[in-house]
C-alpha positions as CSV (number, residue, x, y, z in Angstrom):
1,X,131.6,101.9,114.1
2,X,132.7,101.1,117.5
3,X,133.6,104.3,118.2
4,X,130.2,105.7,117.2
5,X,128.4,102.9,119.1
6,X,130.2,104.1,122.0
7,X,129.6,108.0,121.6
8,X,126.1,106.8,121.3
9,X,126.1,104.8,124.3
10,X,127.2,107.7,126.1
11,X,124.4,109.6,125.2
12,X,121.6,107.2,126.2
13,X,123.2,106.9,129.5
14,X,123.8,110.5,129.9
15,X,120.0,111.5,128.9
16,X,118.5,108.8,131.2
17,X,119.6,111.0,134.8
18,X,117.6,113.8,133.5
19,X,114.2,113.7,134.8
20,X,112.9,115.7,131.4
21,X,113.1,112.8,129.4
22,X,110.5,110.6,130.0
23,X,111.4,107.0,128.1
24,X,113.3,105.8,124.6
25,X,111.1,107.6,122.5
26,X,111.8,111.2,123.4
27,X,115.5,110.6,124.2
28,X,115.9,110.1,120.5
29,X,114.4,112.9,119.4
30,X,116.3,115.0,121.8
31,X,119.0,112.9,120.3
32,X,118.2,113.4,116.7
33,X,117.2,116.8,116.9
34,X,120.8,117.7,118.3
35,X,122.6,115.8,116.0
36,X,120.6,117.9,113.4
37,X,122.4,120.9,114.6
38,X,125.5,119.8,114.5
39,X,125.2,118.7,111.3
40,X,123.5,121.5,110.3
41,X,126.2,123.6,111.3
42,X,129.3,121.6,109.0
43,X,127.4,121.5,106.4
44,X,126.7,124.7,106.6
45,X,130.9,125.2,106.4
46,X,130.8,123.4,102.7
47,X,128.2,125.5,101.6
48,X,129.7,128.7,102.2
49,X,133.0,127.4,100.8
50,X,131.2,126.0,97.5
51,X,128.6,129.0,97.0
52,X,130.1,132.3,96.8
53,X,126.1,133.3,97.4
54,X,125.0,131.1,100.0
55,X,123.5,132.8,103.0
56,X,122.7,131.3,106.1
57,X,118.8,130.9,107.7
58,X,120.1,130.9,111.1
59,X,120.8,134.2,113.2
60,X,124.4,133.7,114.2
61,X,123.1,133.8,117.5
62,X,121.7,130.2,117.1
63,X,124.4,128.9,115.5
64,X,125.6,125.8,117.0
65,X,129.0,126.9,116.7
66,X,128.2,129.8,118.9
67,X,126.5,128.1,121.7
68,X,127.4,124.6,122.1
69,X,131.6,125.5,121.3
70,X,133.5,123.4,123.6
71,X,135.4,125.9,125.4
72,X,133.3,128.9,125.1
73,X,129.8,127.4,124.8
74,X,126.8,127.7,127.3
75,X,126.2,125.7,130.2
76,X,124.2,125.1,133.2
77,X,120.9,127.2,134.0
78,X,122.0,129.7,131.4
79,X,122.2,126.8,128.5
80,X,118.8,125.5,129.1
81,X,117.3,129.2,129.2
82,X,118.8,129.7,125.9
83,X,117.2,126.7,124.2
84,X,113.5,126.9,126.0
85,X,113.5,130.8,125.5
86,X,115.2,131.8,122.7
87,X,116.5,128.8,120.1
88,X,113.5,127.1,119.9
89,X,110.7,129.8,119.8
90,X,112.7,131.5,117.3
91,X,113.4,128.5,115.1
92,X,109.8,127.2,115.1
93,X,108.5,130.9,114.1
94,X,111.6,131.1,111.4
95,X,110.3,132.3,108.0
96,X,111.0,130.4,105.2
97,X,113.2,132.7,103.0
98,X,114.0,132.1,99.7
99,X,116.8,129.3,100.1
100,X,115.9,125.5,100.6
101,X,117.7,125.5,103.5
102,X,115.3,127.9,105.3
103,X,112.3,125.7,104.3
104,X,114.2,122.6,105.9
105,X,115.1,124.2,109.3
106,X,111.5,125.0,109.6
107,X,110.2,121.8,109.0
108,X,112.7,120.1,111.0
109,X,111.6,122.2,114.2
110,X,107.8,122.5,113.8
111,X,107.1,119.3,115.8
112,X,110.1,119.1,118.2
113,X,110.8,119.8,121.3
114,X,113.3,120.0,123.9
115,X,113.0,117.4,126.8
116,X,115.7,117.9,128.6
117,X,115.9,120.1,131.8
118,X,119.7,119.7,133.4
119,X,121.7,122.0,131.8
120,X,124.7,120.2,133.0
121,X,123.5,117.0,131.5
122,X,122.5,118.7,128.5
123,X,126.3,120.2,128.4
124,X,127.7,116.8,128.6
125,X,125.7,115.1,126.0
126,X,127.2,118.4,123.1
127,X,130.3,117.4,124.3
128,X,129.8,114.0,123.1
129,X,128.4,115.2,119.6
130,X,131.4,117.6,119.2
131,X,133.2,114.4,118.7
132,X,131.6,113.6,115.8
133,X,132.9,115.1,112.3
134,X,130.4,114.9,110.0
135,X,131.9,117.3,106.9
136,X,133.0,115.5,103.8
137,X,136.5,115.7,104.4
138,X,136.1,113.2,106.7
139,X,137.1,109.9,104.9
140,X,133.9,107.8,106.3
141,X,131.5,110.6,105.3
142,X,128.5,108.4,105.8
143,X,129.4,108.3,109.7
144,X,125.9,109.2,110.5
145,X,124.7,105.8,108.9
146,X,126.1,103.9,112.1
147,X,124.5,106.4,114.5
148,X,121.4,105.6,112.2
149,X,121.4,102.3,112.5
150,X,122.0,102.5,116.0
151,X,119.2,104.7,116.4
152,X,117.2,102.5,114.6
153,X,117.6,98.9,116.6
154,X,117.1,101.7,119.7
155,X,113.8,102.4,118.0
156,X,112.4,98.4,118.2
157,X,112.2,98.9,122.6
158,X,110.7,102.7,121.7
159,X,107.2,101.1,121.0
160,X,105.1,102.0,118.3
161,X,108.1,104.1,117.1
162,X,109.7,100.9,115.4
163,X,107.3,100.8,112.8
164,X,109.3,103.2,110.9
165,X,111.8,100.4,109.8
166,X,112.0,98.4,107.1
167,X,115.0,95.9,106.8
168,X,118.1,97.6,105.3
169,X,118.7,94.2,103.1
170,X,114.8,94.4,101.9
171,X,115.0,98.0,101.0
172,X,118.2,97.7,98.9
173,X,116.7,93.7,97.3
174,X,113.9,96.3,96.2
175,X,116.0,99.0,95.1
176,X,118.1,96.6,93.0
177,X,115.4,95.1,90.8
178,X,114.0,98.6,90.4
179,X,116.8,99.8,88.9
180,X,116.3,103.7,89.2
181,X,117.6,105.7,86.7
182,X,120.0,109.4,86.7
183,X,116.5,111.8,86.3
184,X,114.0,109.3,87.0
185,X,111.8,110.8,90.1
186,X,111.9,108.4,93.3
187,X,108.9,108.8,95.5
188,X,108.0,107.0,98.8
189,X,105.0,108.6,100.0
190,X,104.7,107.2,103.6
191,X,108.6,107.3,104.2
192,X,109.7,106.8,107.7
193,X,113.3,107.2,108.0
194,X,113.5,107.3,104.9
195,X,115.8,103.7,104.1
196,X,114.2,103.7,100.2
197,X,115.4,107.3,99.5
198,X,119.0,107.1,101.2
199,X,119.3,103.6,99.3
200,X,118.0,104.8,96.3
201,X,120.8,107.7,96.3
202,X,123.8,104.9,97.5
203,X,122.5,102.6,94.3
204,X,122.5,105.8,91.9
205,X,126.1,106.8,92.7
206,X,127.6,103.8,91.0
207,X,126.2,105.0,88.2
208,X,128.1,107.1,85.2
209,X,127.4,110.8,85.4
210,X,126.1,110.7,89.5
211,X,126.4,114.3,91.0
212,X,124.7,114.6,94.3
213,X,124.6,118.0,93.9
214,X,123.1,117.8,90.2
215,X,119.9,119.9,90.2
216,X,118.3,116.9,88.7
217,X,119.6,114.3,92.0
218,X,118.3,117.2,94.0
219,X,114.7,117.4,92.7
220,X,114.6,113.7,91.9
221,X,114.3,112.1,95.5
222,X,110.9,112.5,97.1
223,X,109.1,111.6,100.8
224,X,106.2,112.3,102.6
225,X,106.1,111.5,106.8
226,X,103.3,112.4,108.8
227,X,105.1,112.0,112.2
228,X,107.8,114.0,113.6
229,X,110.4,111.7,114.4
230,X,110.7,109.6,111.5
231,X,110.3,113.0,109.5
232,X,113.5,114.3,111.4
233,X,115.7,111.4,111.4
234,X,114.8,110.9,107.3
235,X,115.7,115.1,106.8
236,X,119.1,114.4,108.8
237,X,120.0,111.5,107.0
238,X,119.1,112.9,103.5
239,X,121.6,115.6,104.2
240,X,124.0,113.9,105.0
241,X,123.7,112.2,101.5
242,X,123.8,115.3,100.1
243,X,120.0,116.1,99.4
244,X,120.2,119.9,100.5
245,X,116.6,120.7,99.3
246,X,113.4,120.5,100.8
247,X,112.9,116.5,99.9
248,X,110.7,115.3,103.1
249,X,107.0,117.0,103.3
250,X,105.4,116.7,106.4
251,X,101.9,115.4,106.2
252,X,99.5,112.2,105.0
253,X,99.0,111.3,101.2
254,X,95.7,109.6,102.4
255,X,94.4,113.0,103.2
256,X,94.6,114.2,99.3
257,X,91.4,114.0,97.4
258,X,92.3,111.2,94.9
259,X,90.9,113.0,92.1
260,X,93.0,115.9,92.3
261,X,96.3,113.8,91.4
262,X,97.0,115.4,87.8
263,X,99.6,113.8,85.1
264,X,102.1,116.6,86.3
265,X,101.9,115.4,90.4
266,X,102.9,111.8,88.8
267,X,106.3,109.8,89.4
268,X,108.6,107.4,87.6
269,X,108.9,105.3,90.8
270,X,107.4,104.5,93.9
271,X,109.5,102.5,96.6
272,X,107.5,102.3,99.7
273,X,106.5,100.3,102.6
274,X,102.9,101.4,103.8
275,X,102.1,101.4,107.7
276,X,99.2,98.6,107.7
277,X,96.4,98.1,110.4
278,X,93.7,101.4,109.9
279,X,95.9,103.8,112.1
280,X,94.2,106.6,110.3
281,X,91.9,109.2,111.1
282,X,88.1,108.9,111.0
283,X,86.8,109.7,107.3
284,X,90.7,109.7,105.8
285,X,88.7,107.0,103.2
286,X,86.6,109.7,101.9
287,X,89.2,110.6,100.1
288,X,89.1,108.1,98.0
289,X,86.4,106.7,95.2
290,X,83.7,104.6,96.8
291,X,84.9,101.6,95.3
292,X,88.0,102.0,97.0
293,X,86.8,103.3,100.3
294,X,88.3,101.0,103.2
295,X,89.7,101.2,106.8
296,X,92.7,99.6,106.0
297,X,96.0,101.9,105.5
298,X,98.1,99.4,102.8
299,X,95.3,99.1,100.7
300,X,94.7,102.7,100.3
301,X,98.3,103.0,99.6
302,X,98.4,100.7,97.4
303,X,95.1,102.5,95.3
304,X,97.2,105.9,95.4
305,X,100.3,104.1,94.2
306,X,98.7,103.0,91.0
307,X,96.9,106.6,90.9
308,X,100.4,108.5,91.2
309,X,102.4,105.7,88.9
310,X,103.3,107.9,85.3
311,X,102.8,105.4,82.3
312,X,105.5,103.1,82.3
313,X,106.3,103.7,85.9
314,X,107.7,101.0,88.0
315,X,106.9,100.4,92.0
316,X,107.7,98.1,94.9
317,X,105.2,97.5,97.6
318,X,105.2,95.9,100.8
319,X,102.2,94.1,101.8
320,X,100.8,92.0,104.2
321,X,99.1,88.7,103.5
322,X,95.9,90.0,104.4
323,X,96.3,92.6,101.6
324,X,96.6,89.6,98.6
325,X,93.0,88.1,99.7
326,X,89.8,89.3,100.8
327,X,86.5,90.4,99.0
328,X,84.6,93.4,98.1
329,X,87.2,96.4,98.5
330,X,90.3,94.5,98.9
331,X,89.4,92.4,95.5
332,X,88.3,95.9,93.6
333,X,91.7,97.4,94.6
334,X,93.8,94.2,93.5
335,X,91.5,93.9,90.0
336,X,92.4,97.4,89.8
337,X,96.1,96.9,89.9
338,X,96.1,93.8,87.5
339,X,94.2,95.9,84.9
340,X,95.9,99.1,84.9
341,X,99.5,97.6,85.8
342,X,102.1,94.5,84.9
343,X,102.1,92.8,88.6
344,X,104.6,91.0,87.2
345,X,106.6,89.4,90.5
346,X,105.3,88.7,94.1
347,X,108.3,87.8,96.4
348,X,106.9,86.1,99.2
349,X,109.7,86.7,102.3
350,X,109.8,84.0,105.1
351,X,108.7,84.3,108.5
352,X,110.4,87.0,110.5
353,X,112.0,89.1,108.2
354,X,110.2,91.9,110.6
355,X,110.7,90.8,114.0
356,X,110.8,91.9,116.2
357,X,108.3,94.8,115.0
358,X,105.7,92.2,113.6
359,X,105.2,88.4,112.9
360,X,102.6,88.9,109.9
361,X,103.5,87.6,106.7
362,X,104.8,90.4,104.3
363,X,105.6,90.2,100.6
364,X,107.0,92.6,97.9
365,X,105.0,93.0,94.9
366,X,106.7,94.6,91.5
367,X,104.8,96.2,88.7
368,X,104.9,98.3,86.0
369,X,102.2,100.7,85.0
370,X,100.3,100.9,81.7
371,X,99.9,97.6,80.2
372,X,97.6,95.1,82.4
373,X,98.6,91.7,84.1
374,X,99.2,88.5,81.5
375,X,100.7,86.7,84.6
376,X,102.3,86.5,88.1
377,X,105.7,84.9,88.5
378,X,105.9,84.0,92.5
379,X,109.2,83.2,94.5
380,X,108.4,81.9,97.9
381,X,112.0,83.2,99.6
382,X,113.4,80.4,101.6
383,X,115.3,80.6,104.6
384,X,119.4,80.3,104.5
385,X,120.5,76.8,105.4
386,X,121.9,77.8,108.5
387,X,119.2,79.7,109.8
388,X,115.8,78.4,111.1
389,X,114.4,82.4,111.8
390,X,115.3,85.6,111.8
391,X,115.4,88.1,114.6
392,X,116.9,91.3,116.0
393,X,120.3,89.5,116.6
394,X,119.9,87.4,112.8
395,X,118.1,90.1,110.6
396,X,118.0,89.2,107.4
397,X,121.2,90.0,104.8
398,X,121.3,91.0,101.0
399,X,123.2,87.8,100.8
400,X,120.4,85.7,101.0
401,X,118.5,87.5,98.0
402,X,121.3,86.3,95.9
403,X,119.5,83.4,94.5
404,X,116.3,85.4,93.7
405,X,118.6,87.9,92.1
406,X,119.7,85.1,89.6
407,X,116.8,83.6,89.0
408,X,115.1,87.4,88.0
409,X,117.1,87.9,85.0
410,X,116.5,83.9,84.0
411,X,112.9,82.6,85.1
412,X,112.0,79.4,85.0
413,X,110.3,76.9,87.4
414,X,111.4,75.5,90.2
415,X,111.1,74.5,94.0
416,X,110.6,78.0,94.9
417,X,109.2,79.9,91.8
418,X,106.1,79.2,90.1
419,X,103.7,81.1,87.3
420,X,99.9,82.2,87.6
421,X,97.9,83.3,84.8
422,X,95.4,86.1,85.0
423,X,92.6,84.1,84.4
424,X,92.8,81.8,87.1
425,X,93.5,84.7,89.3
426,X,90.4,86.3,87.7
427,X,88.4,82.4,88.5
428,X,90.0,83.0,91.9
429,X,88.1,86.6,92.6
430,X,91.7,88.2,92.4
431,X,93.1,86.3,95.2
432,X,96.5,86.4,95.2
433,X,97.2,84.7,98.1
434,X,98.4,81.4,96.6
435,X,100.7,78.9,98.0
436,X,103.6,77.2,96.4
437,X,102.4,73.9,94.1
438,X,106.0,72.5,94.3
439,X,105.3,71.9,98.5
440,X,104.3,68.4,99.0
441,X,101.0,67.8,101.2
442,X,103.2,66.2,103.5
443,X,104.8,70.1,104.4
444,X,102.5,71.5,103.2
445,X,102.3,75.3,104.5
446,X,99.0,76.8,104.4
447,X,98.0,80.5,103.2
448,X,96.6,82.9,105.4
449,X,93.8,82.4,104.4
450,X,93.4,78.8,104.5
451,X,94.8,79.3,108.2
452,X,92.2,81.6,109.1
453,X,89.7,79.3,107.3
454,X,90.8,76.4,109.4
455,X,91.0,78.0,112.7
456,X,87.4,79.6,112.0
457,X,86.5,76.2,111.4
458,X,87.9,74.8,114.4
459,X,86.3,77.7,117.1
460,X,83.1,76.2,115.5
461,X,83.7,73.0,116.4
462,X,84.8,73.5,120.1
463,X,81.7,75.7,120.2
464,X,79.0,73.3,118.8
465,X,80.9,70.5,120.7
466,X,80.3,73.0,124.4
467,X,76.7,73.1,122.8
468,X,76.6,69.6,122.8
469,X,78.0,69.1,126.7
470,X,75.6,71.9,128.2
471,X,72.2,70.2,126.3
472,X,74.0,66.9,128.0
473,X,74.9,68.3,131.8
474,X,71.4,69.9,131.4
């Protein structure tokens, strides 16, 4: 790892003294898109030891091999020319032949660009990369998961970019009490980086009969990612884990008429963590049933997860406080899932879990589709003894889902896990924002929505109260 870190390291500092690249966010895709190649390029050397057939997309010409070699590769003015005139207008005008790996090149290189203008610099930073072996006769052949994680904690001062993360621990807690299956088809329609896929893949390969390169492993894993650099950092990685077909489409469920989902488009499993807030485009609600029709990004997600479920199908969600209560839409939606699924588990994670990309309240909800809600076992996740809140330097571990994980398979009461019926989540509109009836009023912690009750409560008062001191001063 340290060596990694370090090759890293070098990079960043390397990229920031050349004026092309303007900030975090497009040194990583310069980055990524490098390390792409590179990879690329030794997988590329299995392949044609392992397939007789196999026949390469790339002209040999654009071969990284052939132009970023350590002695003999381009440098200087001459390197630069190469990439801006030849590798990438040839690359993102590449026609998809008949092999996957066509298909994937052209995906990877539709939305990305080359920042950098130095073609010293530029030199200097393949060298680094050159160091890097990432073919699977290298005993740690999931190297690239450290340079993903690096990239990753890079990714929280990059912005907006660090919405793409989810917590490695909560992606694998999820993973676990989903329990995928050999054959069972994974989706995660708004993917990211793709943490639920790669995790999905690590948990299946303890299992008996696990071939990566199993036609039914290859078709099984599923993403879709409507922005580039996410998109490219999730293809790399699902490479590198042995995924060599097309898994990651580029583009936005939300935009898919709702209707046109058939039987056939449906999945065993959704694993997903929906972007939240309305970053969509005008209209993308159209899409949807009236009923269903709202600005608000999880809940959509959340309509088109039940929508693509197959009968039987399982899922974990995600969501935000604001997405348990709420009238009109946001109640249609939740009646919705408690009619047409088993919500049968709502983990409610502690403060921070997501810093330091957000401070909202998040919780994972678990269901199972085809037979409707009876009632709602809640575990409001407590915080480890020895910490008081996590953060970038304390994320949160799979250790401390260990007591959740022993409670699953044995549910009963206590401090932290309660039941709800569905009829008094029917007397309460659907709201499924409830707080735990094992607190004492003396620490007491309030919902959301109580919260947002209270403080509504309290601008009225200040305001009635300056009502009161004008009518007086006047």
């Amino acid at each position: 790892m340290s060596n990694v870190t370090s090759i890293v390291r070098s990079i960043r500092n390397i990229m920031r003294k050349d004026e092309g690249v303007d900030g975090d966010a497009q040194r990583i895709s310069q980055m990524v898109w490098m390390l792409f190649m590179k990879i690329f390029a030794d997988k590329e050397e299995e392949w044609k030891k392992s397939r007789k057939t196999y026949k390469s997309p790339l002209p040999e010409k654009l071969k990284w091999q052939n132009w970023a070699a350590d002695e003999d590769g381009l440098t200087g003015d001459e390197l630069i020319t190469f990439i801006n005139d030849e590798l990438f207008p040839i690359l993102k005008t590449i026609e998809p032949t008949d092999t996957d790996q066509s298909v994937i090149v052209k995906s990877v290189f539709n939305d990305t660009y080359n920042y950098m203008k130095k073609g010293t610099l530029f030199r200097q930073v393949i060298n680094e990369i050159n160091k890097i072996d990432f073919s699977s006769k290298n005993k740690d052949r999931h190297i690239f998961n450290d340079i993903y994680e690096s990239i990753l904690k890079e990714l929280q001062s990059a912005g907006s970019s660090g919405e793409y993360y989810t917590p490695r621990a909560v992606t694998q807690f999820m993973v676990d009490m989903i329990e995928p299956q050999i054959g069972e088809s994974v989706l995660d329609p708004a993917c990211g980086t793709g943490g639920f896929l790669t995790c999905t893949l690590d948990n299946l390969s303890s299992k008996n009969g696990f071939n990566e390169k199993s036609r039914i492993i290859q078709n099984s894993i599923r993403g879709i990612e409507k922005k580039p650099l996410p998109h490219l950092l999730c293809t790399t990685n699902l490479i590198l884990h042995g995924i060599e077909k097309p898994a990651i489409t580029k583009g936005n469920l939300l935009t898919v008429p709702y209707e046109s989902w058939k039987s056939k488009n449906q999945v065993n499993i959704v694993l997903s963590n929906p972007p939240f807030g309305g970053q969509e485009e005008d209209n993308t609600e159209k899409n949807f049933p009236e009923k269903f029709r709202t600005k608000e990004t999880a809940e959509l997600f959340l309509a088109l997860i039940i929508k693509i479920l197959k009968k039987n199908g399982r899922a974990s969600v995600v969501l935000p406080d604001g997405s348990l209560f709420g009238e009109g839409v946001k109640a249609r939606i939740k009646q919705e899932l408690l009619t047409k699924c088993n919500l049968h588990t709502i983990v409610r994670l502690p403060k921070g879990v997501f810093n330091p990309y957000t401070g909202i309240n998040t919780n994972l909800l678990f269901f199972i589709k085809g037979k409707p809600t009876k009632e709602i076992w809640y575990y409001e996740m407590p915080y480890p003894k020895d910490v008081k809140n996590f953060s970038r330097s304390r994320p949160i571990n799979i250790k401390h889902f260990d007591d959740i994980k022993k409670w699953w398979k044995d549910r009963k009461r206590n401090e932290f896990a309660w039941k709800v019926s569905i009829n008094e989540i029917k007397e309460r509109n659907f709201n499924l924002d409830i707080k735990n009836p094992h607190v004492s009023e003396n620490e007491q912690v309030y919902t959301t929505e109580e919260l947002l009750v209270k403080i509504d409560a309290s601008f009225q008062k200040s305001a009635n109260l300056l009502s009161e001191i004008k009518k007086t001063l006047l």
